[in-house]
N, C-alpha and C positions, 0 to 999 in steps of 0.2 A: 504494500500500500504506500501510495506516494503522500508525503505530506509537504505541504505549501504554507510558507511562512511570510505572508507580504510586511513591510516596512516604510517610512518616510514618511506617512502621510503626517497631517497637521494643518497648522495654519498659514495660507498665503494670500499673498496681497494682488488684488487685478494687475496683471501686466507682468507678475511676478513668476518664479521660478518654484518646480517641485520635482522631486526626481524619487521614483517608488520602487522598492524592489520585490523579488519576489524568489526566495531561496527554497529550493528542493531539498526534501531528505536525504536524496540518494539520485544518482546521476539518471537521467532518462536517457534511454537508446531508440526509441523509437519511437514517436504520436504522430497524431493526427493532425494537431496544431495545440498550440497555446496563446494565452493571450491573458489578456487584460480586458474587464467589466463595470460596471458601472450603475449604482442604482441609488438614485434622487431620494427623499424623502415623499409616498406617494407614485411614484414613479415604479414601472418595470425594470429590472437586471438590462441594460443592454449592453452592448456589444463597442467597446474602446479601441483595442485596436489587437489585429492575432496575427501570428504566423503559423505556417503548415513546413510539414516535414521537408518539405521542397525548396522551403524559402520565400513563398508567396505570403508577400504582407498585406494586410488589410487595417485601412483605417476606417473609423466613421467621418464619417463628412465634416461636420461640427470640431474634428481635432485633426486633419488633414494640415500638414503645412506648420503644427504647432506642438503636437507628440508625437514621441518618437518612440519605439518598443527596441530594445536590443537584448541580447544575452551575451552573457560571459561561462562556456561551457566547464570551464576548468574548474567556476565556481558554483555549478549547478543554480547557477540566478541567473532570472529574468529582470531586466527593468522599466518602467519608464517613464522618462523623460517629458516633464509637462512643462512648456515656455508659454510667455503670452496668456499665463491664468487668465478666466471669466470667474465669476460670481457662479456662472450657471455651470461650473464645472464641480460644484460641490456638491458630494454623495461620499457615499462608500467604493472603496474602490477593491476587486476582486480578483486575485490571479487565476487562472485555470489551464488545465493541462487535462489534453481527452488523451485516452492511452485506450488503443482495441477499443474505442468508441468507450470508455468509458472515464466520463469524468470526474474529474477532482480540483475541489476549491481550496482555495484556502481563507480564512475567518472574515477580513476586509479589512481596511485599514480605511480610516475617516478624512478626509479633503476638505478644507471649507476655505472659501476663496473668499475676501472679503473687500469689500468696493473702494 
């Protein structure tokens, strides 16, 4: 069982800088993708920004251009990278790793962007 341990979140200021990580138990060798999520107060879980096994990154539209996901495999961490804070970029913010189609999160870590 893979566990996921996000970090960094907190508080930042519009315009400002966040950088979040997200540390693995133990090294992954093969998914489906992982990524980073996102859920408002009120709002649905969606979808931040993922990569697939292949290298195919996907942003949402809303943080195109302003985060960034990377990984450091040596460190079995995911992170990422939020430039250019909004207000409306504050939630919970969620790592996930689907392995053989089956997923795993890790707890969230809280964002609150402040104007």
């Amino acid at each position: 069982q893979v566990q996921l341990v996000e970090s960094g979140g907190g508080l930042g200021q519009a315009g400002g800088s966040l950088t979040l990580s997200c540390a693995a138990s133990q090294r992954i060798l093969g998914f489906n993708y992982m990524g980073w999520y996102r859920q408002a107060p009120g709002e649905e879980r969606e979808l931040v920004a993922r990569i697939t096994y292949g290298g195919i990154m996907n942003y949402a539209d809303s943080v195109k251009g302003r985060f960034t996901l990377s990984r450091d495999n040596a460190k079995n961490t995911m992170y990422l990278q939020m430039n250019s804070l909004k207000p409306e970029n504050t939630a919970v913010y969620y790592c996930s790793v689907d392995i053989a189609w089956k997923a795993y999160w890790g707890q969230g870590t809280q964002v609150t962007v402040s104007s």
